[in-house]
Every structure is written in C-alpha cells, then in structure tokens.
N, C-alpha and C positions, 0 to 999 in steps of 0.2 A: 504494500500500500504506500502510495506517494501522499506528504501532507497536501494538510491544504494547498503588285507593280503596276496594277493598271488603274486609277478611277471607275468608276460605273456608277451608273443611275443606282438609286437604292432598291428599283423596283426590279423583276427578275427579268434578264435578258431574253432578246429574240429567242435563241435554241431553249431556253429552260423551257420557256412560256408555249413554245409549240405545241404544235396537235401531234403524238405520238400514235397516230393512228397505222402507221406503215413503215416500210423500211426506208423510208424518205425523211424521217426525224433524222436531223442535223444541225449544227450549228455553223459559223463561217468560217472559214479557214481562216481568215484574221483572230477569230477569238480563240480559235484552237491553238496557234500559235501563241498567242499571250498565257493563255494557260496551262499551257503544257511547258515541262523541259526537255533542255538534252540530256542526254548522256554524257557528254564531254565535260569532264571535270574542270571545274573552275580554277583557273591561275590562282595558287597559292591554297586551293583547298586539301580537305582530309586525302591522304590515300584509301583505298578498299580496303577492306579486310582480306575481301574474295572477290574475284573477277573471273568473270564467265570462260571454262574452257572446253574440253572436248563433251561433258556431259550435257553441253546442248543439241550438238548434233544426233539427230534421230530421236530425239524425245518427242513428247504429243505436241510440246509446244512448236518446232522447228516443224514438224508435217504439218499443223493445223497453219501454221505462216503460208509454207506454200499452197498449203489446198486453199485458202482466201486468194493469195495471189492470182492462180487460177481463174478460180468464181468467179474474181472480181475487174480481171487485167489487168491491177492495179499496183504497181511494186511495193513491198514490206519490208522494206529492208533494214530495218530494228526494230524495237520492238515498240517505240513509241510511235511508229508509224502506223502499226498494228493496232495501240492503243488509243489511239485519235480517232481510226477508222470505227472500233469498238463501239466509240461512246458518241458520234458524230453520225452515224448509220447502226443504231439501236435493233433494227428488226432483221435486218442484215446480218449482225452478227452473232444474233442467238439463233438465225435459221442457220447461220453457219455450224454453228458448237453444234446442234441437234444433228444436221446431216453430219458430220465429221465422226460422234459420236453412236452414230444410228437409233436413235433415244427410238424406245418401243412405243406403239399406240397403236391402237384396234383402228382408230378409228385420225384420219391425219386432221390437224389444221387447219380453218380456215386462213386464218390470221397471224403474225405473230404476235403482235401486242398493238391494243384497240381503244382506243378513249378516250377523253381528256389529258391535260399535264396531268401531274400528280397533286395529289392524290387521283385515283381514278383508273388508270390505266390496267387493264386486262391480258391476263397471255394468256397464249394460245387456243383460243377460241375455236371451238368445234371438235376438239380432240380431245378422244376417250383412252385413257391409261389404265394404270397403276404402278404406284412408285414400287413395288414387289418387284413387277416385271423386270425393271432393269435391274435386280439384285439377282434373279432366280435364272434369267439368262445365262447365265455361269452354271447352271447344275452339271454341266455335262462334264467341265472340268475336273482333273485329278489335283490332290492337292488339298489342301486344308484353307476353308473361307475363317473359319475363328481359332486362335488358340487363345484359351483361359488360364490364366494363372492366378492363384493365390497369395498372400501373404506367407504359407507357411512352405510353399513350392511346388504346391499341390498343381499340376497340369491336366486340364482338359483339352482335346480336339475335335473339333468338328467338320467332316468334308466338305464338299459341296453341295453331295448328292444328297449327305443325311440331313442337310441345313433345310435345303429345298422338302424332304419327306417329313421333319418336324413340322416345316412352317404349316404342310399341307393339313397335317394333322391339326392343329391347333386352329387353321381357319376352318375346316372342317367340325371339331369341336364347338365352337363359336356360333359359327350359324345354329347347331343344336343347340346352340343353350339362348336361342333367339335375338342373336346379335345381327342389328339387319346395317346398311351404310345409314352414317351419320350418327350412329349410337358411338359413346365414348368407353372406352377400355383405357384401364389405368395399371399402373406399377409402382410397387413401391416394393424397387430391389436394387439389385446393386450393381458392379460393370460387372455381369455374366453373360453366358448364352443366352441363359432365358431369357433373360429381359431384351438382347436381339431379336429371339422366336415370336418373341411375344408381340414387340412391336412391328414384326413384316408378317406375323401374323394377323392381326389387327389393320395394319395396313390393308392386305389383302383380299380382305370382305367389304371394307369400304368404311371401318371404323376409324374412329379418330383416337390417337395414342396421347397420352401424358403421364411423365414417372416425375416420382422424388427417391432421391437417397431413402436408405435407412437409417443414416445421423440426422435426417429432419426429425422431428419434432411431432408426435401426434397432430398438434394444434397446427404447427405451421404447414405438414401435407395436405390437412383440412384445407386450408386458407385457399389452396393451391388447388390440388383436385378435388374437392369438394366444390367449385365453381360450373366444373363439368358435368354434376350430373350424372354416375358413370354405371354402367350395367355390369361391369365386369371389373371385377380388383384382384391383379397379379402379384402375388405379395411373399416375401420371403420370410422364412419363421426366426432365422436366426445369421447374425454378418457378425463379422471381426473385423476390428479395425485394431493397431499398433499394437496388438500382441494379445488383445481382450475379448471373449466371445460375451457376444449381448442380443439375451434370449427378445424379440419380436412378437413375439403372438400374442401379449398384452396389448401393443398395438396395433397390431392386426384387427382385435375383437372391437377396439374404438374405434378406429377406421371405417370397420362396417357398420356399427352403432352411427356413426356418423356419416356415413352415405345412404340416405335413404331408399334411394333407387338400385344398386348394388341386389345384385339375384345370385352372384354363383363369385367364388373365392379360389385362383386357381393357388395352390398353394407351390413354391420351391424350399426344396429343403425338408428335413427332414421332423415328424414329431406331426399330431394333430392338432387341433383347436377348439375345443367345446366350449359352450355359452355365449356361439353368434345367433346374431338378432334372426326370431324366428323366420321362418321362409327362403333363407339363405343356405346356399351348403356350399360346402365345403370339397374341392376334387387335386388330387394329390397332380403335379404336376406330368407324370410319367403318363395317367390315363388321359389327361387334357391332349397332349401333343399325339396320345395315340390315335387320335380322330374321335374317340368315341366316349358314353359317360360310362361305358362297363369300365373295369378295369382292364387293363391296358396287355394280360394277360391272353383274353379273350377276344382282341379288338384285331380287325380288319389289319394287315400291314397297307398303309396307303403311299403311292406312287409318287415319284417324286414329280408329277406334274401339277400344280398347283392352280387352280381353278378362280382367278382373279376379278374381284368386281373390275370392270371396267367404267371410272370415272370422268367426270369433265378435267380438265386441268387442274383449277382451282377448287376442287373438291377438299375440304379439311383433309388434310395428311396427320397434323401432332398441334399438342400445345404447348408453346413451352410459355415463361412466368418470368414477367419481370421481376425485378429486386423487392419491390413492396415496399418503395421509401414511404410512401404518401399514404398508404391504405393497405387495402387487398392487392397482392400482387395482381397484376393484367396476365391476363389468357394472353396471348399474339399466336394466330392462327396462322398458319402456312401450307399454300395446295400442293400436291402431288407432283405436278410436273417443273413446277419453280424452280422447287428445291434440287432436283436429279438435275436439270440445268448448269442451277448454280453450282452446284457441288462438282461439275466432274469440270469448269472451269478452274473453279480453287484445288480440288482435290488431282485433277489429270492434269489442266494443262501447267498450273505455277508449280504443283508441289514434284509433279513425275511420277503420281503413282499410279500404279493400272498393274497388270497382271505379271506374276513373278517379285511385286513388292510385299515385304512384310513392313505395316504400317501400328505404330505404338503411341498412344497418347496417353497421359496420366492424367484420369479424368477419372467422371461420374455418373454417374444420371441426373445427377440434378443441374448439370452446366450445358449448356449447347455443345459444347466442344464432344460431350459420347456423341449427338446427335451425329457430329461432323465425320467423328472416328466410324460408325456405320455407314456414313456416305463413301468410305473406301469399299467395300461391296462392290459401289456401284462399277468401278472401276474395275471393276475383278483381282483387286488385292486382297489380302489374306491381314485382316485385323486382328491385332495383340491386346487382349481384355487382362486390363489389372485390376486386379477388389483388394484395398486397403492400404497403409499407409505406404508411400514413397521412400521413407525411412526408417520401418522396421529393421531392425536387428542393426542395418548398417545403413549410413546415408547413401553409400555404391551399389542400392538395391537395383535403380534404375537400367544402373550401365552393364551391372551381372545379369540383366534381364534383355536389356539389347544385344549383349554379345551370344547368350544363352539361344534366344530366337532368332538371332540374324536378323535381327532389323533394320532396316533399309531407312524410314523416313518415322524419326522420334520426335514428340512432342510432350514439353512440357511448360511450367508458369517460370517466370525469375524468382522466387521464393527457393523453388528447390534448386537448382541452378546454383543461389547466393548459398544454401547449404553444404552444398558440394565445396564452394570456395572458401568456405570458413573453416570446416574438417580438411584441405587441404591435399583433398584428389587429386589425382591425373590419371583420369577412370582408359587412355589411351595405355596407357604404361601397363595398369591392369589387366586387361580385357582385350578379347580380340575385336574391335570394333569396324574391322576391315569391312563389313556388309552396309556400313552406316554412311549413305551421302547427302541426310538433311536431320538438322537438327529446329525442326518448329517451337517458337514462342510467344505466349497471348496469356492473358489475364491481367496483365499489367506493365509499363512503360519497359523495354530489355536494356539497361543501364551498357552505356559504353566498353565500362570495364568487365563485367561479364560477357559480351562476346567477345571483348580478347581472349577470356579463357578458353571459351570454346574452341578458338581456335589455337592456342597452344596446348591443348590435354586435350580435346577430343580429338579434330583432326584442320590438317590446313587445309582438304580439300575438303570439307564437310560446310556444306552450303548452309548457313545461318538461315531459316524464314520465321523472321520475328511477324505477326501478322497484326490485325487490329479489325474486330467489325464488333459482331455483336448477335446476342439472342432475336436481334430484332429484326434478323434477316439470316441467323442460324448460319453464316458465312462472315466472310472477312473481305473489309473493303480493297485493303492493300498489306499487300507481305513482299514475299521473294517471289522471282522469275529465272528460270535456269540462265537467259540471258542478258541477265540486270547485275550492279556490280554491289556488296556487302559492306554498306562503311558503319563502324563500332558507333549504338546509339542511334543510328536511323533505322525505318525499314524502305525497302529499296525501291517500293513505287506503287501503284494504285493498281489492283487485280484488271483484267480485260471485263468488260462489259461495263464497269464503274466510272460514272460523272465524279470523280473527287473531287472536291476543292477547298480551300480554304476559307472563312467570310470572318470581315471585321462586322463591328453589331449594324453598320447599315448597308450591309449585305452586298459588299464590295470584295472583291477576290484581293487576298493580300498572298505575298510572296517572302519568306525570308521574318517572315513574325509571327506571335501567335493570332491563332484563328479560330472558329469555332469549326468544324469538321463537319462538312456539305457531301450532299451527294444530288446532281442539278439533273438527273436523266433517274427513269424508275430504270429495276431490277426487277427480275422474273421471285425473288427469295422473298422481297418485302411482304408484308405481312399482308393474308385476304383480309382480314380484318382482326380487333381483338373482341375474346368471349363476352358478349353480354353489352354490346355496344351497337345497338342495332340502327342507329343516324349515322354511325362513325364520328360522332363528335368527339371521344373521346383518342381515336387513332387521327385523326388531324391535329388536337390539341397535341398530342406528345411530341410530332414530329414536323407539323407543319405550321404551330403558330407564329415560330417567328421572322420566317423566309417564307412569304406565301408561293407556295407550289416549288420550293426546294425541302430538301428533307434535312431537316438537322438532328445529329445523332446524338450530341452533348460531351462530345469530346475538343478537348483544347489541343490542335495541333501546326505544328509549323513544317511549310513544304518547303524544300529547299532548291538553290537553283539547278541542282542535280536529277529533281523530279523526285528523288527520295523524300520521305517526311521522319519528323520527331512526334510519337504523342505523348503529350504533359498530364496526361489523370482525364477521370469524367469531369467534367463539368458541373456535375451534381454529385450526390451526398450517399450514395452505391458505395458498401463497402464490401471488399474484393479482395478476401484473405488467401491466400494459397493457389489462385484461379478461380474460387469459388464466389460467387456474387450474394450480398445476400444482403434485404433492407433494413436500415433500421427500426421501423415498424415490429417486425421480429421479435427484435430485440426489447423496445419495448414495452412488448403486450409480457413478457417475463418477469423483467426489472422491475418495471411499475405495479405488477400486481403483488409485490412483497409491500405488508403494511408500511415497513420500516421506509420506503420510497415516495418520496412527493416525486419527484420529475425524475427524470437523468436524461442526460445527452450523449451520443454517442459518434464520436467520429475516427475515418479512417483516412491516414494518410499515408502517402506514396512517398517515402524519403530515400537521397542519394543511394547508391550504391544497392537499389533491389530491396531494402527493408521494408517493412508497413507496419506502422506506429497505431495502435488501435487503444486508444486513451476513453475511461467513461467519466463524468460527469454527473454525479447526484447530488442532487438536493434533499435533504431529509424531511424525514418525517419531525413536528418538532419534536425537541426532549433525544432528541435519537443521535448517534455518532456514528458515523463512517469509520467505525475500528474494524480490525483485521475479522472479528465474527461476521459483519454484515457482506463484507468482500467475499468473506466464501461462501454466505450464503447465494449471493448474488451470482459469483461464480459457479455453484453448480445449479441455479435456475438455469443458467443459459446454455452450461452444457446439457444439460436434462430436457430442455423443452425448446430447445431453438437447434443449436448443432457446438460441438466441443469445440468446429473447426472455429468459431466466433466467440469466445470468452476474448472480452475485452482484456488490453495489456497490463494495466493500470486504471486506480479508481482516486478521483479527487474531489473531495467535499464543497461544495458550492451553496453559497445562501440560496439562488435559484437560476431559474434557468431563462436563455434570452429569448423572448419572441418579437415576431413581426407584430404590427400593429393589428393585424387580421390573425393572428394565435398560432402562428406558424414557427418551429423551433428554427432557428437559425444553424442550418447545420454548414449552407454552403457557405456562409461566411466566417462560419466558425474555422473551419477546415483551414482556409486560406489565410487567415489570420496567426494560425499553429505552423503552416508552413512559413511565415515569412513576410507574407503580403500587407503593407502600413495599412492600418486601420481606416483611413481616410478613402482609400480606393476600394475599400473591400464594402461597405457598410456607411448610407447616409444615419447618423443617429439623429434624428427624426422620423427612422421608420423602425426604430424599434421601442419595446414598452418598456424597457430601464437600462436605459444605454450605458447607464454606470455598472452594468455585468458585464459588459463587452472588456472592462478595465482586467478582470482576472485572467482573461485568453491572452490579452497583448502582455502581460508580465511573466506568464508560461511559458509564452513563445521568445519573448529576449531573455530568459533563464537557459532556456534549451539552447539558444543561438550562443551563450556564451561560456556552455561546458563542454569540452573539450570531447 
C-alpha cells in the first residue's frame, strides 16, 4: 500500500464524402500523394531494424502485386503503389483479394460494396456463404489444422479431417437441440479445440458465437453474454491458470441461473453438474460433437462433409465486447464474409501465413486476437492453442513452445516481451528457433528498445509485425508487410484495403505529430452493427461523432515521413493489462460494492520501456482507512469477480473522487495528468465539481517524475 502537412477544410474531403457504391470510389491522385509516403528514408533519419529480402519473393503478397498488375495494367511497383491503389479503388480491390483468394459462396455477388459514405456502406451484396466454408475447404489436407497445448505440456492434435467431422457433428447436434440461424451460442472456455469446434460449429448453422475467458467473473460474462440472449452455453467445468486448478461448475450453475433462454449446456471437461435451473440439461461434450443426444457410444460416425447454412454476407458471424468503460460493455456485430476478407488480407497477404505455416498467438477468448488466431484456418495454416499463463514455471515458456512446435509466425503483447528482458533471455541461444520468420505484437504501444531485443536474441532475420486495430473491426489497421522496412518503435505502414490517417481535432491530416487515428474509406470487418442498437445511434456515436463520415478509432498516433506510424495509448480510459482489454466499469461494480468504499478511480497507464502502471484511487467510507486489510480485501474482490489479470498495482486514499460537471469520473484526464501532461492542457477547471482534487494527481505525478 502507497500513502496517501497539408491544410484542409474541416469538413470531410471529396474521396471521404463519396458514394462508395462501386469500384469507382476514389480519391485524387493529388490527395493521394499528400497523404501517403515513401519508402525512401529520410536524410538523416533512423536506420531499419529489418529490410525487406528474399522472403518476399513468392509470398501471397509479391503474387497478389502481380495478379492486380495484371487485372489492372497498371504497374505496382512497391508496395505503396499497391496501397494507394487499395484505398483509392475500394471495390477493386476487395474483388481482387476474393478472386486471388477464391473466397467460397453458393451463391456470387452482386456488388462489392453498396451505399452511402460511412456509416452505411454494404459488402457484398447478393452473396450466400458461410465463414465455415473457407475453414472446412482444407479437410482434404494431411496434416494437423490445431495443436493444443497446456500449461503442464499436456498436447492435443487435431487433423483436418477430424476438425471438419467434429464440427459436422456439433452443427448437427445443434440443429437437434433447435438451434435455427440467428439464435446465439455462447462459451465460456478457454484457448482449446472446443471452443474452435464450437464456434465453426455454431458458425455453421447460421448461429451467432460469443465466448468469455474462464478468469471473467460470473457477473462480468453476465454483462457480456447475457446481452445475447443465448440458447446454447459451451462451458468448461474446470481451467488452470499459473500452476492452480479452479473448479467452474459453480459458475456454470449461475450462468445458467442467469440466462434465461439457455435450453441445453454442452459441457468440456470432465465431472457433472447438478442443481441447473429446471428444463435445462446438461450433455457431456464427446456426445455433443458426436452428432447426436444419445451418447456418443451409440451415435452415427458423421462425414467429414459438413452441411452449411448458406448466409447473406452480413449475416451475424460473432460478438465480440467492448471494454465497458461507460456501462454494459457493446455487443459489435460482425458478418460472415467481412471478416474471411479481412482476415486473409492481414493474416495471408502482410503476415505470410497460409499453408505449411504453424501460426502461435498468446491469447484468449476473451480478446479479438483468439478470434484473429482462428482466422489462420482460413488460410490453411495449422494454429498453436495455448491455455494458461505465458510464464509458468519459466518466463522461456513461450520460446520452449515455439521451438517445441516449429512455429513459423508468433504473437505476443510487450508485457511479456518486457518479461523476457528483465529475467535476461536470449530464448535464440536456447532454443532452436530456426522455423521462426515473424514475430507479431499488439495490445499495447512495442517500445523501441524491445524490438532491438528481438532482434539481437530472437533473430536478425525475424520480421518484427508490431500491429494496431482493434475489437472493433476484429483486425489491424496497420502492422508489417514482407516488403516494408522495420524501424525500432514504429510499425511499418497501414495494412492494404485501409484509408489510414492521421486528424488534428478539426479534422485536418497532420504529418510528423500527434493525431487522432482515422480510417476515411469503410472496410469489409467494420462492424454490421452493435447488439441492441437498432437506429444505430449508438455505433455512429462511438465512431463517427467527431469526423462526420470518417471513422475515429480513439487512438493517439503519429505517421511519419517514412509512411511508418508510432501509436501513443487509447485515447480513452481502456485499461489493457497483458493484451487483455478490460473496462473500468468492471472494476467498479466490485470495488464499490464493499461497504468500506464510497468511490474509487481506476487508471491504466502505458509507461517507457513496455511497463503498465495500474494505480487505484479510493475514497472511503467515513470512519474507515485505507490500511493494508481493506487493500486485500479489495484485492481479492477483483481477482474473484472481475479477473486476477486486473488487480490494481497500488491503492491510494483520496478525500474523493473528481467528476465532470455532468457526474462523469475523470478518468481520461486523470491518466494524462499521471503520465506527465500540465494540468492546464489536460482539464478546463471549470468543468469539473472540485477542481481542488485534480491538486492530488498533479503532486503524484511530479513525485513519480522525480524518483529515480
């Protein structure tokens, strides 16, 4: 415990404001040219880390260049010329990726993308899928689609063909138990098969998927899918996480007590459940995927041909959840064919992965990024599922994992990264990491000085792709390109099909400072809408109030003259421990329902070198003190009913807490006033109700600033 470069009208340009009705959305080659960079490093600037060499040639990217060239007669001759074309000929270039990639559909296209600016615009209009299809296309392959590993080294495998024969069983299963499209199926499990099975099972019939971790929180999976509605809950009876097993079925039995609509309980894992709410039962997971409700014993072997609703495009595919700063976290809905777009742009053509790649992310269910790691499927890569901590037994768990599977293209947050470099690895010296030519990072800003490391301990030719997007498009706007150069602290340019840009607040592209982080052309990934918003007032408000018909994503970042960017944190008040997103809301509803709590504040910052300073803020109850009992009370509310990964760092006693004049907790100015930022720029005190609380943050922040 601690004590006490160009101008612009402000209004959105020609090409933003267009009709994106056709492959004829474009903007002018004079604005493309203002907005875009070279490649040519600037007199006097950084060197690369990495610079593009023989692993471009033959990649998806170098074919899909020329087959546009082609298409187009048009020369590609880097790849910013490719990227101009991308986002300057919008319909052009996603009919490209789709024929390039052969994207399956019963039924083809009228359209590529149809409507208004944005908000508004439609893809692919007239054409019947299912996101399954392009996973299940691969059954014929040898070879393994999943390997699962455990925390204790426990391995599972899974082929193709048996990938393909569970899933068939479980959407099979499914229809029996009255699951028709548009009904929601939920999870609450953890990165395994099943919860793979589960959600291209559910895909399959035309269901709509949503999972939480097993470290959320009864109340907070509530919050989450309890908004859905769900007929079906996939749920695991029991997970480990850094070396501890913690029995589930208790909240399993709440879960369904709290889904009122919930008929059937497919169970993973082992052990029953007695005293779910009447009318519900209970089917062990082995009879589920067998097709049928007998047991699994007696049940049909079913084919590995799988029998797929065939959907409109924008058909609900998954929901995933915003942070929940403000409320109930947001549903954000995403269709079918978006997503398989987007994904095999970010996942084939920037990252290189497709078939013969073994593909590793350290992730969750609860973060987009499982979502992304499934989208290697689509690809026909072979994904590497890890359940539980990064750093059991040894912080080298990762790199003994990548050399262990041969993994080709690894992903992780700078949190664990900054771990490796404290315990003082060189996981290359270790391990045979010779399979390994990218190493991905996202959940948080990749500090300069750890991708030097990367490249002196992992490897010199081991391509850096630090990325950046979001839940809110379940993709990344801008990472790495096998053709783009790696300099320590940037990531190397804006993905193909993405309007990037920078906007100062009157919505002017800025160059070389910070920006608020735009996207001025729609994407196939953006969201169909979110749950329970049926004007869409609510998905305009998030995204489009303050750039009419640009999309602001609420990241602070700077492009630089290289076309590379920096990004400096959210924008808002999202805290985002180890990759993991989660709102303070959460946080919160725990804290404050101990008597001993009148308020608390809760914020997370992003400091030098990879760390995240995660500081709480109470106000007491009167009569009451902030001594070490309350701290741990407080500390095991949040690990108990929020998640372990978010136990604040530190707790400091406050007469009270600051609000807006409208009763809003000042979290975004609090933040920035802890990192640094003079109070005067951060916060008019006349918009808040006792501006003399802002005095305690500004005296934390120049204490911190000057211990060493």
């Amino acid at each position: 415990m601690t004590d006490s470069p160009h101008p612009a009208d402000a209004q959105p340009s020609d090409a933003q404001a267009s009709d994106t009705q056709s492959s004829d959305t474009q903007a002018s080659d004079t604005q493309a040219s203002d907005t875009r960079a070279s490649t040519t490093q600037a007199p006097g600037g950084p060197a690369p880390l990495w610079t593009p060499g023989a692993e471009f040639a033959g990649s998806d990217l170098d074919r899909f260049t020329a087959f546009v060239a082609e298409r187009t007669g048009q020369p590609m001759p880097d790849f910013w010329a490719l990227w101009r074309w991308s986002t300057t000929k919008v319909g052009d270039f996603w009919e490209a990726v789709w024929a390039f990639y052969d994207v399956r559909a019963s039924t083809a296209y009228d359209q590529v993308v149809s409507g208004e600016a944005m908000p508004g615009a439609r893809w692919f209009a007239g054409a019947r899928g299912n996101y399954a299809d392009q996973v299940l296309r691969w059954r014929d392959r040898p070879g393994e689609a999943l390997v699962a590993v455990t925390e204790d080294g426990a391995r599972r495998t899974m082929g193709w063909a048996d990938l393909a024969r569970e899933v068939s069983g479980l959407a099979h299963f499914l229809r029996s138990a009255g699951v028709r499209p548009g009904d929601r199926v939920v999870g609450y499990v953890g990165n395994v098969p099943e919860a793979v099975v589960a959600f291209l099972g559910a895909a399959s019939v035309g269901a709509t998927w949503a999972a939480c971790g097993l470290d959320y929180a009864v109340g907070a999976a509530v919050d989450r899918l309890g908004q859905l509605g769900p007929r079906v809950l996939v749920a695991a009876t029991a997970t480990r996480f850094n070396g501890k097993d913690h029995d589930r079925r208790g909240a399993i039995r709440d879960l369904v007590e709290a889904f009122g609509d919930v008929e059937t309980v497919v169970l993973v894992g082992d052990g029953e459940i007695d005293g779910l709410r009447a009318g519900v039962r209970a089917v062990a997971w082995a009879d589920a995927v067998a097709g049928a409700s007998e047991p699994a014993a007696s049940a049909t072997a079913l084919a590995t041909e799988v029998a797929t609703e065939q959907v409109p495009a924008e058909h609900p595919l998954w929901v995933l959840f915003s942070s929940g700063t403000t409320g109930l976290p947001k549903g954000i809905v995403h269709g079918h064919l978006g997503v398989v777009l987007e994904h095999l742009v970010a996942i084939g053509l920037h990252s290189g992965i497709g078939p013969g790649s073994r593909f590793l992310w350290y992730t969750s269910t609860n973060w987009m990024m499982w979502n992304y790691l499934v989208g290697g499927l689509l690809a026909g890569a072979t994904i590497i599922l890890y359940d539980g901590s990064a750093t059991v037994h040894t912080p080298d768990r990762m790199w003994e994992l990548c050399a262990a599977e041969q993994v080709t293209q690894f992903g992780t947050g700078p949190a664990y990264l900054q771990a490796c470099i404290k315990a003082g690895l060189v996981p290359a010296a270790d391990h045979d990491l010779s399979t390994l030519r990218m190493v991905g990072v996202t959940g948080a800003p990749l500090p300069a000085s750890s991708a030097e490391w990367i490249m002196a301990n992992i490897g010199s030719r081991v391509q850096i792709n630090s990325i950046s997007g979001g839940t809110d498009v379940v993709s990344a706007f801008l990472g790495a390109a096998p053709n783009l150069p790696v300099y320590a602290g940037e990531l190397s340019g804006p993905f193909l099909g993405t309007a990037l840009d920078a906007f100062d607040p009157e919505g002017r592209p800025v160059r070389g400072e910070v920006g608020e982080l735009v996207v001025t052309a729609p994407m196939p990934s953006m969201p169909i809408s979110f749950w329970n918003d049926p004007d869409g007032s609510r998905y305009r408000d998030a995204y489009f109030d303050t750039y009419p018909g640009v999309w602001r994503h609420g990241d602070w970042i700077t492009i630089t003259d290289r076309g590379s960017a920096v990004i400096h944190g959210r924008s808002d008040s999202t805290l985002n421990r180890q990759g993991i997103r989660m709102g303070t809301a959460d946080l919160y509803e725990a804290i404050e329902s101990l008597p001993q709590v009148k308020e608390a504040l809760v914020i997370g910052c992003e400091l030098p070198g990879g760390d995240y300073w995660m500081p709480l803020f109470v106000a007491p109850a009167e009569g009451v003190d902030v001594d070490e009992a309350l701290w741990a009370r407080i500390k095991d509310e949040v690990r108990t009913r929020v998640s372990p990964r978010h136990v604040p760092d530190e707790v400091y006693a406050v007469p009270a807490i600051p609000h807006t004049r409208t009763g809003k907790k000042l979290e975004v100015p609090i933040k920035r006033i802890l990192l640094g930022a003079p109070l005067d720029k951060v916060v008019k005190p006349e918009a808040v109700d006792d501006p003399a609380l802002l005095d305690f943050y500004v005296d934390l922040a120049a204490r911190r600033a000057a211990t060493p």
